[in-house]
DRENVOLO-936729 format. One record per residue (C-alpha): residue number from 1; residue in one letter; chain; x, y, z. Coordinates in steps of 0.1 Angstrom, whole numbers. Each point is the difference from the previous one (the first is absolute). Layout:
BEGIN
<k = NUM	r = A	c = A	px = X	py = Y	pz = Z> $
...
END
This chain:
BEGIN
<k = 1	r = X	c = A	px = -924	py = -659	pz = 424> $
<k = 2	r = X	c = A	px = 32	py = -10	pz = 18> $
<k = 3	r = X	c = A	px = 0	py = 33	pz = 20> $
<k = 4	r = X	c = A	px = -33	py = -14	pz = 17> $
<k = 5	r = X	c = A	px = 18	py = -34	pz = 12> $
<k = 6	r = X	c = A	px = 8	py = 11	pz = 35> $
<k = 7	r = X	c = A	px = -38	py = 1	pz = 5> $
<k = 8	r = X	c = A	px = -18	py = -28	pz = 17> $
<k = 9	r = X	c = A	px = -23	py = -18	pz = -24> $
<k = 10	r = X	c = A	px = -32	py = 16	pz = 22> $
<k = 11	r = X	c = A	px = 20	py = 33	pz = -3> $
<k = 12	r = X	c = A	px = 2	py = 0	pz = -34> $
<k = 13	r = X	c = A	px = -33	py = -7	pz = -8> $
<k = 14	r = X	c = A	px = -15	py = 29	pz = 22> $
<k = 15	r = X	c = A	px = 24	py = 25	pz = -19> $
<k = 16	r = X	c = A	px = -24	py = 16	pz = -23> $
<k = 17	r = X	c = A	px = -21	py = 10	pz = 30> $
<k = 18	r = X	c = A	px = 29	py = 13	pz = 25> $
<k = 19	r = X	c = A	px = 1	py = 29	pz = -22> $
<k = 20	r = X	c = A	px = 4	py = 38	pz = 12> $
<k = 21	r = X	c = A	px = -37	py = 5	pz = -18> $
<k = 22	r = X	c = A	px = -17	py = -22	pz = 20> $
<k = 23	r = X	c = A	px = 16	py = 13	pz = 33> $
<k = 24	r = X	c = A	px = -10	py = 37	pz = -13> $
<k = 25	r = X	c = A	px = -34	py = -13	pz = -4> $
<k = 26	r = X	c = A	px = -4	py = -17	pz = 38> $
<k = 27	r = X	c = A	px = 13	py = 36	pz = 9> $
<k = 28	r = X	c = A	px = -26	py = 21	pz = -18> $
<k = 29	r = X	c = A	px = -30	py = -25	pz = 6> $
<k = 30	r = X	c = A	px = 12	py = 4	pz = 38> $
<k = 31	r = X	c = A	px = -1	py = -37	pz = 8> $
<k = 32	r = X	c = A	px = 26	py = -5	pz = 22> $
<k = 33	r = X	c = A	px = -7	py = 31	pz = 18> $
<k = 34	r = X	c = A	px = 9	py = -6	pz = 39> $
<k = 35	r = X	c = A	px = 11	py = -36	pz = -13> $
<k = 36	r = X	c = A	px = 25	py = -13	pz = 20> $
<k = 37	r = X	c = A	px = 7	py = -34	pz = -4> $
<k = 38	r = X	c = A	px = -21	py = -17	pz = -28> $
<k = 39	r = X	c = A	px = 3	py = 25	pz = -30> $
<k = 40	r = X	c = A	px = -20	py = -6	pz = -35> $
<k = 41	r = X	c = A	px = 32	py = -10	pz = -16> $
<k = 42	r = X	c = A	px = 5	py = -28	pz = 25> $
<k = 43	r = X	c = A	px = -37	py = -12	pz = 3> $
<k = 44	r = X	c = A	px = 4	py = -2	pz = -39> $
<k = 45	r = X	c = A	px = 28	py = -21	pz = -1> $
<k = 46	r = X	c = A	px = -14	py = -23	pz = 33> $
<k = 47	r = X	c = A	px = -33	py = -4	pz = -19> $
<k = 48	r = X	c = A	px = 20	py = -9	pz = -39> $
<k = 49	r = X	c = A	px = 21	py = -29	pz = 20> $
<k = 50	r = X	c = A	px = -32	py = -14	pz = 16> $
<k = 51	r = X	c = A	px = -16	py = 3	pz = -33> $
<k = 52	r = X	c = A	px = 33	py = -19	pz = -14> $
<k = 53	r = X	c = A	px = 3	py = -27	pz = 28> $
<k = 54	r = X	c = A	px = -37	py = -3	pz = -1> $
<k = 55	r = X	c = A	px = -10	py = 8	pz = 39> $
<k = 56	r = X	c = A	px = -31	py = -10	pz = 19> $
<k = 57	r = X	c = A	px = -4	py = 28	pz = 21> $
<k = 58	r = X	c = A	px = 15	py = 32	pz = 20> $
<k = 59	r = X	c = A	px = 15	py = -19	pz = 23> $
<k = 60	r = X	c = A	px = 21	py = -20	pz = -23> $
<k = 61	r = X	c = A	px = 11	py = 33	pz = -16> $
<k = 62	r = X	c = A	px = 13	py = 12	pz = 34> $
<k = 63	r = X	c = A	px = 21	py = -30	pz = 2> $
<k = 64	r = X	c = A	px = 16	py = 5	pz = -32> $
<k = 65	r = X	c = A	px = 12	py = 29	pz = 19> $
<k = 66	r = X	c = A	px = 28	py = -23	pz = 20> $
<k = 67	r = X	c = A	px = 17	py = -6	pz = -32> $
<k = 68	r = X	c = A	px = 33	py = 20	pz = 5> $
<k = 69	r = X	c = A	px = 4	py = 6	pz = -35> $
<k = 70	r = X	c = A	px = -34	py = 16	pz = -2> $
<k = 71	r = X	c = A	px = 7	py = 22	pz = 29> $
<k = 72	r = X	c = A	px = 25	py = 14	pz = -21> $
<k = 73	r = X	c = A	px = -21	py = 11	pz = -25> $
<k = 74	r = X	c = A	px = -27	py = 13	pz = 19> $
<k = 75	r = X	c = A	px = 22	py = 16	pz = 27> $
<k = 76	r = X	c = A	px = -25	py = -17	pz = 22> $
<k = 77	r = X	c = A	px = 10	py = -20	pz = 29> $
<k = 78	r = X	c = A	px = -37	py = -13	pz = 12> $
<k = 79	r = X	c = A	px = -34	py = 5	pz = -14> $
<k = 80	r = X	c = A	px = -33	py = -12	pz = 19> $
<k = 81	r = X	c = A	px = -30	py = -14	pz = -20> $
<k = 82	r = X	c = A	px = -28	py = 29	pz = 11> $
<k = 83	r = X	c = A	px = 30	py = 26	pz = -11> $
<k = 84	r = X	c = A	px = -2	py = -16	pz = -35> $
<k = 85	r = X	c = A	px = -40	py = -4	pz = 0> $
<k = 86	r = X	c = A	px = 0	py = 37	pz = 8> $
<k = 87	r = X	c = A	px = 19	py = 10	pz = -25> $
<k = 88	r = X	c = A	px = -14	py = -21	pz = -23> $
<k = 89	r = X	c = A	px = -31	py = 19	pz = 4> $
<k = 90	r = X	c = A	px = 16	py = 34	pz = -1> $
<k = 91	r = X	c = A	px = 24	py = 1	pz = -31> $
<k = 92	r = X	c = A	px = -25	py = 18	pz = -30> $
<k = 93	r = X	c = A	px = -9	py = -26	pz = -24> $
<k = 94	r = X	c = A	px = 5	py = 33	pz = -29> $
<k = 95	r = X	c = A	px = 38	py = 2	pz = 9> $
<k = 96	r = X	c = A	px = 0	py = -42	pz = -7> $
<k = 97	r = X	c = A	px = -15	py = 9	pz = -34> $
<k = 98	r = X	c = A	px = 26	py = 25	pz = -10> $
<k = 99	r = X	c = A	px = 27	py = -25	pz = 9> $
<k = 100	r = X	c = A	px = -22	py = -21	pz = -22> $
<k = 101	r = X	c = A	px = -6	py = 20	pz = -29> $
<k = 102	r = X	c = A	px = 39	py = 14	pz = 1> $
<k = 103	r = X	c = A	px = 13	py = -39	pz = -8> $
<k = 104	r = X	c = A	px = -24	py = -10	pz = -27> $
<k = 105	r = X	c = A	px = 15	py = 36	pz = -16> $
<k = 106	r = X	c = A	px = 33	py = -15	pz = 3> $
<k = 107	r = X	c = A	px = -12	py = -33	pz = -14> $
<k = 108	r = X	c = A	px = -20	py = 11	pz = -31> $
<k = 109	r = X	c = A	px = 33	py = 28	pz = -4> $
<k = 110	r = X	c = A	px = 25	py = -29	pz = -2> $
<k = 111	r = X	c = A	px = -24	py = -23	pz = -24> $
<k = 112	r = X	c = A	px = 0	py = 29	pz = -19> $
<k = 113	r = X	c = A	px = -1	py = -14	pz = -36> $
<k = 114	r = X	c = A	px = -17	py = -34	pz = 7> $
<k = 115	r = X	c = A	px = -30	py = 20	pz = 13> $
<k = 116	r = X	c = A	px = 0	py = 24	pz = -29> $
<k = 117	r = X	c = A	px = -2	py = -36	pz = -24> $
<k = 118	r = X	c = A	px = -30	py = -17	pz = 22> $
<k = 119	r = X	c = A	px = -24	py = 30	pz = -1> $
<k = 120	r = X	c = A	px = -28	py = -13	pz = 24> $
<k = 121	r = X	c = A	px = -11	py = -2	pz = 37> $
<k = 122	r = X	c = A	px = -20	py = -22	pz = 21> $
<k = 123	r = X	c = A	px = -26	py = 4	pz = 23> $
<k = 124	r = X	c = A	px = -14	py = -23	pz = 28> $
<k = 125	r = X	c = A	px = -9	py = -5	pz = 34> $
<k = 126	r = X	c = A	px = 4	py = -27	pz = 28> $
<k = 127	r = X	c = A	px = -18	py = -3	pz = 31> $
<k = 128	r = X	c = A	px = 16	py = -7	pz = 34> $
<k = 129	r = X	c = A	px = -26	py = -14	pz = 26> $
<k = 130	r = X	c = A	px = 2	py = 12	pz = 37> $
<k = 131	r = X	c = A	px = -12	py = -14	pz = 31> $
<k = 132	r = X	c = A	px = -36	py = 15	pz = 7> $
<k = 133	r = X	c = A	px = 2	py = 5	pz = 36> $
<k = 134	r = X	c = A	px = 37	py = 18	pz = -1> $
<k = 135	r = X	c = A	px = -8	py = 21	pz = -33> $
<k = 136	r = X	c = A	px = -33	py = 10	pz = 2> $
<k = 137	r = X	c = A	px = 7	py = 32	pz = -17> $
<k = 138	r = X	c = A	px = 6	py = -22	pz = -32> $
<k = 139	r = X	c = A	px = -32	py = -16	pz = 2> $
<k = 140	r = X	c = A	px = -12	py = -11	pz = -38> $
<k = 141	r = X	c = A	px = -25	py = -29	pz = 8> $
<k = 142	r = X	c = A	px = -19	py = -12	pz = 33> $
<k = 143	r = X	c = A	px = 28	py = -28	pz = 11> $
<k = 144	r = X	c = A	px = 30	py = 17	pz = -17> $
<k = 145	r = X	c = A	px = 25	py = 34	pz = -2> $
<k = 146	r = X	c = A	px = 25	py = 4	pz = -23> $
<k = 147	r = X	c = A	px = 20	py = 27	pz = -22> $
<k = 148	r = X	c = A	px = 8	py = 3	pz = -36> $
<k = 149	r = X	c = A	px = 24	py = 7	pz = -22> $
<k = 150	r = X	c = A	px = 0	py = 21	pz = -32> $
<k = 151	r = X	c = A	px = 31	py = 0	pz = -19> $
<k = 152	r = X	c = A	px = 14	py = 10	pz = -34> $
<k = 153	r = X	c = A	px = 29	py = -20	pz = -11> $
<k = 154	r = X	c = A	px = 27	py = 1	pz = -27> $
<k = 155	r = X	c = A	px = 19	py = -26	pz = -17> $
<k = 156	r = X	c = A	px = 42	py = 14	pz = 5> $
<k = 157	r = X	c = A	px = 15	py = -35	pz = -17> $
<k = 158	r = X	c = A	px = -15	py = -28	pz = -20> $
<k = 159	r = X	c = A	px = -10	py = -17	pz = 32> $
<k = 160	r = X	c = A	px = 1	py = 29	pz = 32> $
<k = 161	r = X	c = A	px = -32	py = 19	pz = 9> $
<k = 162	r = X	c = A	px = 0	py = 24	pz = 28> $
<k = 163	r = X	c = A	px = -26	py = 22	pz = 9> $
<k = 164	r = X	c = A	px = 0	py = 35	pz = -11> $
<k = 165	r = X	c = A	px = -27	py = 14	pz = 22> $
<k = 166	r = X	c = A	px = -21	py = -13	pz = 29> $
<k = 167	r = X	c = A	px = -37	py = 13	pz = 18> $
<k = 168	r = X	c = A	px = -9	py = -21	pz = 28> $
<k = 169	r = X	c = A	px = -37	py = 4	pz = 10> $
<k = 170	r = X	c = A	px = -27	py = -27	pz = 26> $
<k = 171	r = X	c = A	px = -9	py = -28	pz = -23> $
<k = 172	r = X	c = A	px = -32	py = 11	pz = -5> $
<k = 173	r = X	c = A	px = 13	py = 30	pz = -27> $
<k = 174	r = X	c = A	px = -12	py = -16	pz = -35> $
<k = 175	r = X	c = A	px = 31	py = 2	pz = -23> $
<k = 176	r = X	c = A	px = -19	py = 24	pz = -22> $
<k = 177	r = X	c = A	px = 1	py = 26	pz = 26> $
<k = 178	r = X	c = A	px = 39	py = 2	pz = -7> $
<k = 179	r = X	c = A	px = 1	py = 0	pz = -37> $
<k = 180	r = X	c = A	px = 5	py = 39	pz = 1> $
<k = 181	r = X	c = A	px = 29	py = 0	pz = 25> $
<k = 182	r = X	c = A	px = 20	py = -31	pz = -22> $
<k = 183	r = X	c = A	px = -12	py = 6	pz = -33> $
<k = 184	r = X	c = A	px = 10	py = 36	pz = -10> $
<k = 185	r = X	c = A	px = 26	py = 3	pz = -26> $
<k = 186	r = X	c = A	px = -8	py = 6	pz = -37> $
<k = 187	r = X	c = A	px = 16	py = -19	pz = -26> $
<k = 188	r = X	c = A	px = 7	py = -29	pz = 26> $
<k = 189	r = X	c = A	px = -17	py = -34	pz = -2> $
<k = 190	r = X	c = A	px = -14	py = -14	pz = 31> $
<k = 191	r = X	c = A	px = -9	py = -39	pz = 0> $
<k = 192	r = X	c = A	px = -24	py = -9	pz = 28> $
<k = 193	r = X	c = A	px = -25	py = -30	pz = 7> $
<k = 194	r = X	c = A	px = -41	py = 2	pz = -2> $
<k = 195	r = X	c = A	px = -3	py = 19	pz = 36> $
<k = 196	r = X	c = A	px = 10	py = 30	pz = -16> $
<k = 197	r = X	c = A	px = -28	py = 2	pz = -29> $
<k = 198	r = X	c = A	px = -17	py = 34	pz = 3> $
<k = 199	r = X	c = A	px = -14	py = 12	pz = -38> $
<k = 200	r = X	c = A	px = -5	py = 33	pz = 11> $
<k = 201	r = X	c = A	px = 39	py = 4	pz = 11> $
<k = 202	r = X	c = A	px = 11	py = -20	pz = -28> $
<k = 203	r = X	c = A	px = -18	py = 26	pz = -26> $
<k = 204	r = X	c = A	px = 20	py = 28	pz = 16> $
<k = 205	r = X	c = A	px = 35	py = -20	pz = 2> $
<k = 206	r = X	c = A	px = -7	py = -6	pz = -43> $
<k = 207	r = X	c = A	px = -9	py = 38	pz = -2> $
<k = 208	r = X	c = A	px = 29	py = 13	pz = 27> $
<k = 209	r = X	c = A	px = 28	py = -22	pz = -19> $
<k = 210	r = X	c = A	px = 5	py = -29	pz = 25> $
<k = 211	r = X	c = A	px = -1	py = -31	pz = -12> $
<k = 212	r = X	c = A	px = -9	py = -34	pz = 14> $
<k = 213	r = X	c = A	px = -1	py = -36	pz = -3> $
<k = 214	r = X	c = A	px = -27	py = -22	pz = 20> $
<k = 215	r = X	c = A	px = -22	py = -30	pz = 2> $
<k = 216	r = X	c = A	px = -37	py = 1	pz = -2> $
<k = 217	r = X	c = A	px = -30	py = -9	pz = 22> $
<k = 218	r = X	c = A	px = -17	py = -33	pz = -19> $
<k = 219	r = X	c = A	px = -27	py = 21	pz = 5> $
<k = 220	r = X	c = A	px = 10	py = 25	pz = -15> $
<k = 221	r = X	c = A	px = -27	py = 13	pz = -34> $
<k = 222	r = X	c = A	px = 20	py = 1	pz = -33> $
<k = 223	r = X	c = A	px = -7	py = 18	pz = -35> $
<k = 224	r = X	c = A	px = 26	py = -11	pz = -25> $
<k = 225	r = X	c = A	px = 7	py = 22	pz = -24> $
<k = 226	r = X	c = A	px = 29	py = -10	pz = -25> $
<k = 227	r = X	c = A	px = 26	py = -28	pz = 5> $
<k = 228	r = X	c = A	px = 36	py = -2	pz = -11> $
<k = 229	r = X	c = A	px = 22	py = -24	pz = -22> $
<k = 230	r = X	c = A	px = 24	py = -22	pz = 24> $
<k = 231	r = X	c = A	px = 32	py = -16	pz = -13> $
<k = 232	r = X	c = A	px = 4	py = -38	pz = -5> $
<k = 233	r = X	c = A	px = 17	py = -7	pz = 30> $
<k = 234	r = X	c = A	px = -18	py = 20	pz = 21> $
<k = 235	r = X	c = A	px = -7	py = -12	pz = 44> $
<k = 236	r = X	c = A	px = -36	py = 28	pz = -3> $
<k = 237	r = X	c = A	px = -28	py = -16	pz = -11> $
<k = 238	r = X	c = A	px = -19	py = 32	pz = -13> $
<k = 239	r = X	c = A	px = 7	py = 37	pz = -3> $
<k = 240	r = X	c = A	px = -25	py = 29	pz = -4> $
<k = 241	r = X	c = A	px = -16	py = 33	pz = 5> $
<k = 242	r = X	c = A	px = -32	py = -1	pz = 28> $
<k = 243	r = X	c = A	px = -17	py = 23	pz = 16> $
<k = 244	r = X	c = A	px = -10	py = -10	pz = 37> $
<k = 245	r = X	c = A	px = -27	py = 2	pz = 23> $
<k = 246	r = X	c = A	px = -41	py = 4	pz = -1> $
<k = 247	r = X	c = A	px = -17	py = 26	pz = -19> $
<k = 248	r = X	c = A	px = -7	py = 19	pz = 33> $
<k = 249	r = X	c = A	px = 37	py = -3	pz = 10> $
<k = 250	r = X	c = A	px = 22	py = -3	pz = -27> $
<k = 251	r = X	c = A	px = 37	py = 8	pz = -4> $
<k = 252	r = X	c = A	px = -3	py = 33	pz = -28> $
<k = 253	r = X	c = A	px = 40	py = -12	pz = -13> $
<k = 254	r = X	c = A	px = 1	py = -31	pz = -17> $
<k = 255	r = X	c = A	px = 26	py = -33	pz = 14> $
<k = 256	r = X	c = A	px = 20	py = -22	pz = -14> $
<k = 257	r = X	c = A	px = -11	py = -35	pz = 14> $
<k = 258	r = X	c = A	px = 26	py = -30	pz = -4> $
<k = 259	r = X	c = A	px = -5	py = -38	pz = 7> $
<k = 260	r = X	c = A	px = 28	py = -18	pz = 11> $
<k = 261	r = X	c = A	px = 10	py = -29	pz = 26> $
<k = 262	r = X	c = A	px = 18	py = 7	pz = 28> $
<k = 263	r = X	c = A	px = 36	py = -25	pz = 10> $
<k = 264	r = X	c = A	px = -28	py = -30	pz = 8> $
<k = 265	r = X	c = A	px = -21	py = 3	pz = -25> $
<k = 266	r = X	c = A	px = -29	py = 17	pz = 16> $
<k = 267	r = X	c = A	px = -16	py = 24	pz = -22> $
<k = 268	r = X	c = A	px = 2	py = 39	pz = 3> $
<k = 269	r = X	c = A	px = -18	py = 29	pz = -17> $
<k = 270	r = X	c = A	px = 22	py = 31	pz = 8> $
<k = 271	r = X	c = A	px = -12	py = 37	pz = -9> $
<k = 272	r = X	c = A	px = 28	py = 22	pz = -10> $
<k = 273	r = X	c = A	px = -4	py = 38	pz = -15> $
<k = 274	r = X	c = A	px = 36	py = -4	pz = -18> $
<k = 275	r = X	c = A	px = -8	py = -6	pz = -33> $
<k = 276	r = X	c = A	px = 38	py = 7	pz = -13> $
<k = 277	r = X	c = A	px = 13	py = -36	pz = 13> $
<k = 278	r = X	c = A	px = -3	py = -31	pz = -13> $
<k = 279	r = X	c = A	px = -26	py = -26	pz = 16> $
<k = 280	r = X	c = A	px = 28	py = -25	pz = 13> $
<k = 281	r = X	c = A	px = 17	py = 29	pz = 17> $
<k = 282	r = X	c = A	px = -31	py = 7	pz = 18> $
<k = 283	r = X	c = A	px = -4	py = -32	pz = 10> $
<k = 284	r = X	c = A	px = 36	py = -4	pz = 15> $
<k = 285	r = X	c = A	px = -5	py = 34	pz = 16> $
<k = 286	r = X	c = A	px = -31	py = -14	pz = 21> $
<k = 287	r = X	c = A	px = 14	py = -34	pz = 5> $
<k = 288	r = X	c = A	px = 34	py = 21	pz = 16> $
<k = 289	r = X	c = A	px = -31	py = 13	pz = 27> $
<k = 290	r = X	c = A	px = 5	py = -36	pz = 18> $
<k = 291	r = X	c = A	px = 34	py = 13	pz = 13> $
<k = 292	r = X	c = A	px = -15	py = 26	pz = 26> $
<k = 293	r = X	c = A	px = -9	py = -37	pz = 15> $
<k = 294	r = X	c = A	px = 30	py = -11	pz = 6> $
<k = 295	r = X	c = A	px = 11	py = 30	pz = 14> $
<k = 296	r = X	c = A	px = -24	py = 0	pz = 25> $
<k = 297	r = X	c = A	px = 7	py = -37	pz = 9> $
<k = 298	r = X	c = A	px = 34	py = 11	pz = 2> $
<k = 299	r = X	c = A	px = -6	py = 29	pz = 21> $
<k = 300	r = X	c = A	px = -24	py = -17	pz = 27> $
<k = 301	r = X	c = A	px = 24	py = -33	pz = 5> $
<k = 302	r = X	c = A	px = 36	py = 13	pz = -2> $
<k = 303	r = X	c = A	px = -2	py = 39	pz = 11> $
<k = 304	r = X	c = A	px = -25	py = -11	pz = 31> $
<k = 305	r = X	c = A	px = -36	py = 20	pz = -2> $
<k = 306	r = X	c = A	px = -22	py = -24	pz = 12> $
<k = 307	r = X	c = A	px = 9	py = 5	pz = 41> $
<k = 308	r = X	c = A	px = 0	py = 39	pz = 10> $
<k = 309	r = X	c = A	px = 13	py = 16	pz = 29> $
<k = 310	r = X	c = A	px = -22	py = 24	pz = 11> $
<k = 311	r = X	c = A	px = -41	py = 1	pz = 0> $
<k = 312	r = X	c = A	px = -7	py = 36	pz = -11> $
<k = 313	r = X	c = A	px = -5	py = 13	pz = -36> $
<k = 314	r = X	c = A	px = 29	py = 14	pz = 2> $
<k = 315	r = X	c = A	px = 27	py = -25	pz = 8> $
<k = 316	r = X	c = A	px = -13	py = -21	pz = -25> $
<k = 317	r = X	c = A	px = 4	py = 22	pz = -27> $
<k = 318	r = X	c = A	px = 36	py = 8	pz = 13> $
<k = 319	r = X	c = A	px = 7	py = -39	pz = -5> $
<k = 320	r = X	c = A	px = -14	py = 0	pz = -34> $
<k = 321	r = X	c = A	px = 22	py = 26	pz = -6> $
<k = 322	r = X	c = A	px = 31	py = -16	pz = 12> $
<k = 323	r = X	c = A	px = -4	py = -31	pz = -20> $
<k = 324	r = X	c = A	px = -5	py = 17	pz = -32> $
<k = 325	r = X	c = A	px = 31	py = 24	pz = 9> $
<k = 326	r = X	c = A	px = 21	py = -39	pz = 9> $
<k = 327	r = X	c = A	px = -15	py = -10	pz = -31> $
<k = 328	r = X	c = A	px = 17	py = 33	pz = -23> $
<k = 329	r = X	c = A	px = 31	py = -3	pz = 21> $
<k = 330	r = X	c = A	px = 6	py = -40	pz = -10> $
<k = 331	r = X	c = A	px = -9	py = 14	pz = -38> $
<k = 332	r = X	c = A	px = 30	py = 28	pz = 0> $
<k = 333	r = X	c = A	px = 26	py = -22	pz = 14> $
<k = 334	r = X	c = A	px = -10	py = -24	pz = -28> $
<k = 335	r = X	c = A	px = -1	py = 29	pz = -28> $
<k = 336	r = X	c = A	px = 36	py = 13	pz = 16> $
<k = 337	r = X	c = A	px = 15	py = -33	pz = -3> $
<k = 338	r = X	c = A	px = -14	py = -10	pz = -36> $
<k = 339	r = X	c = A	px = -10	py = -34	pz = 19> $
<k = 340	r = X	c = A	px = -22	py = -28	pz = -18> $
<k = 341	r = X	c = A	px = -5	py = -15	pz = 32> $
<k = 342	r = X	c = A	px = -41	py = 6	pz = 10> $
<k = 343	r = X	c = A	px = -6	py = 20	pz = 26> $
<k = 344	r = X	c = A	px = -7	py = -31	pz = 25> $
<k = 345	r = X	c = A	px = 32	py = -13	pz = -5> $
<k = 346	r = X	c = A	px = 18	py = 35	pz = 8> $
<k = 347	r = X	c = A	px = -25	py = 3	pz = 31> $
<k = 348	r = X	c = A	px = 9	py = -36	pz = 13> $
<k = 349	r = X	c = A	px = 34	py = 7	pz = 1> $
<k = 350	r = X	c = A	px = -2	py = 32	pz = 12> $
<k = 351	r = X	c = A	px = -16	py = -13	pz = 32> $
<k = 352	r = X	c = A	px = 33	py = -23	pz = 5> $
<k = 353	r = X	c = A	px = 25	py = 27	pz = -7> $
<k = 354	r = X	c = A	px = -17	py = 25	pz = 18> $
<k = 355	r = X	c = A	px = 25	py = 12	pz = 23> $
<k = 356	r = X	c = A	px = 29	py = -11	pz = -23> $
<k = 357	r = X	c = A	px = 21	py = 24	pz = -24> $
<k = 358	r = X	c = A	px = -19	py = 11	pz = -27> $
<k = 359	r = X	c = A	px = 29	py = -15	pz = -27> $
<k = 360	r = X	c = A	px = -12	py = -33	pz = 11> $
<k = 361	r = X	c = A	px = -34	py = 4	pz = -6> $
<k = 362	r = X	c = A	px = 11	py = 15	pz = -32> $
<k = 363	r = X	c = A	px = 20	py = -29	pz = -8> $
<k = 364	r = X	c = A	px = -28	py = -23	pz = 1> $
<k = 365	r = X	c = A	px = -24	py = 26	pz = -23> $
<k = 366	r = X	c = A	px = 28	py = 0	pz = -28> $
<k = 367	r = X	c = A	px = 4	py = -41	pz = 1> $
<k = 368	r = X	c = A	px = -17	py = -13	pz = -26> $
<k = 369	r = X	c = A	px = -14	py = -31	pz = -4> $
<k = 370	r = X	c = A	px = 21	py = -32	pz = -4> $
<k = 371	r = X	c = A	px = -26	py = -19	pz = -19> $
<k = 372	r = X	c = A	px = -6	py = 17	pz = -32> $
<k = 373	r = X	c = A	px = -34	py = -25	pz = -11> $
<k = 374	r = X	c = A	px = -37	py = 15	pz = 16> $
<k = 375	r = X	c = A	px = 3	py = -39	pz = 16> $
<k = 376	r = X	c = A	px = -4	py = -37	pz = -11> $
<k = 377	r = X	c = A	px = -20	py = -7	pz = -27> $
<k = 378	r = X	c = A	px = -13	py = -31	pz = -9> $
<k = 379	r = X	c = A	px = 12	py = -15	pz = -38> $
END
């Protein structure tokens, strides 16, 4: 990567979206038709800093504008606040989804053989609450608004999850409603939680080839039918064959059904139509579920999400957009570099080096740690 050092450390990290493609795109999609000053290019790299530094508001964004360095890379001299809200209103949320969709390519192309060895996906949702009076098109509940995020995610290391495909819909869309648009491909094993139980859909996935791993409602009405041997040291409590549901609504395929714990020590009793794995690998398989969490932890506190800019339905899909395309940007410098850093520590010091050469921002990536123990233990 030396060839890259002469770019600032902001530079750099926008470099997989500067691309020729993406300005063909803006050109075809007409966006920046009669566009003279703020051009989708810019706005997109305005709106990724804020998202970076974490801004309050449109005003603040403006400001950032004073920063000669910045000027430089916009080829912007001055920006007003209603300019950007305007925009910000404008841009097609779409052509934020290809720019999207292009980067987790690149991601799953350079994890290549790790994502060949993990074999599954999960899907999940998370729920960002609005302000009522100022979203009212996101209305779910009498006192509150909010919107929702679908997402199917893919492991790309031992630890890094990123999200392979997004729907964003108002809160009140039950998750089952977008089982069809995440959970499509044969031969595939989707893990998701209890929200997602639909017997009817889950017949056809065991008859169409897709497989899945779940949790089941304790109300759920169970017909065992065979159980298997487990080995000695075995974490599963019992394995079998059950067929699920009442008379009048029964599953026709028969489920395996697994009791386990999860990491503390609650039970689980997860539903799985891959019978060709052994019970503890099912079991690890679900308990791996818990790290669309932390992802979305990570997403709201560190790539901002919580504060939008705009009020309509469409700037705050554009936002949503722009975190998760900060979010796949921070994963392919980290994939580029072979770092072992986590992510927050490349963003954190990414924030300080912004405007510095991108060698020194690389220099700190490549250090590794001077203390070689995970930290003090007691003897």
């Amino acid at each position: 990567m030396d060839k890259d050092t002469l770019f600032s450390s902001f530079g750099k990290w926008l470099a997989p979206i500067c691309t020729k493609t993406f300005k063909d795109r803006i050109e075809t999609t007409h966006q920046d038709k009669y566009v003279k000053k703020l051009t989708t290019l810019a706005y997109l790299k305005l709106f990724l800093h804020a998202q970076l530094q974490q801004r309050d508001g449109l005003r603040e964004i403006a400001d950032d504008v004073l920063s000669e360095e910045f000027q430089k890379e916009l080829g912007l001299n001055s920006i007003s606040a209603s300019q950007l809200s305007r925009k910000h209103n404008q841009v097609d949320s779409c052509l934020l989804e290809q720019v999207f969709a292009e980067l987790v390519t690149r991601i799953q192309r350079q994890a290549g053989s790790f994502k060949c060895r993990n074999g599954f996906k999960i899907v999940d949702s998370t729920t960002i609450g609005l302000c009522l009076q100022k979203y009212k098109w996101a209305i779910f509940r009498k006192t509150k608004a909010g919107i929702k995020i679908h997402l199917r995610l893919v492991f790309v290391g031992p630890e890094d999850i990123v999200p392979e495909k997004a729907v964003m819909t108002p809160a009140r869309k039950n998750d089952r409603t977008q089982m069809d648009s995440l959970i499509e491909e044969k031969g595939v094993t989707y893990v998701f939680d209890r929200g997602y139980v639909d017997y009817f859909t889950f017949d056809r996935y065991c008859d169409e080839g897709i497989f899945f791993v779940t949790r089941l409602k304790k109300n759920a009405i169970i017909r065992p039918i065979d159980s298997f041997k487990l080995p000695p040291d075995s974490k599963v409590l019992s394995d079998g064959m059950v067929y699920i549901g009442t008379p009048q609504k029964r599953m026709e395929n028969v489920l395996r059904l697994i009791h386990t714990i999860d990491s503390e020590g609650s039970p689980l009793m997860i539903v799985t139509n891959r019978f060709d794995l052994d019970a503890d690998e099912i079991g690890e398989m679900y308990r791996k579920r818990w790290a669309i969490e932390t992802f979305f932890k990570w997403m709201k506190q560190h790539i901002r999400i919580k504060s939008f800019y705009g009020t309509s339905e469409r700037a705050v899909m554009n936002q949503v957009w722009i975190a998760l395309i900060a979010f796949c940007l921070l994963v392919l410098v980290k994939q580029e570099t072979g770092s072992s850093h986590p992510l927050l520590q490349l963003y954190r010091w990414l924030k300080v080096l912004l405007w510095k050469p991108f060698n020194m921002w690389l220099e700190r990536i490549e250090l590794r740690p001077s203390r070689t123990s995970v930290g003090r233990r007691k003897k």
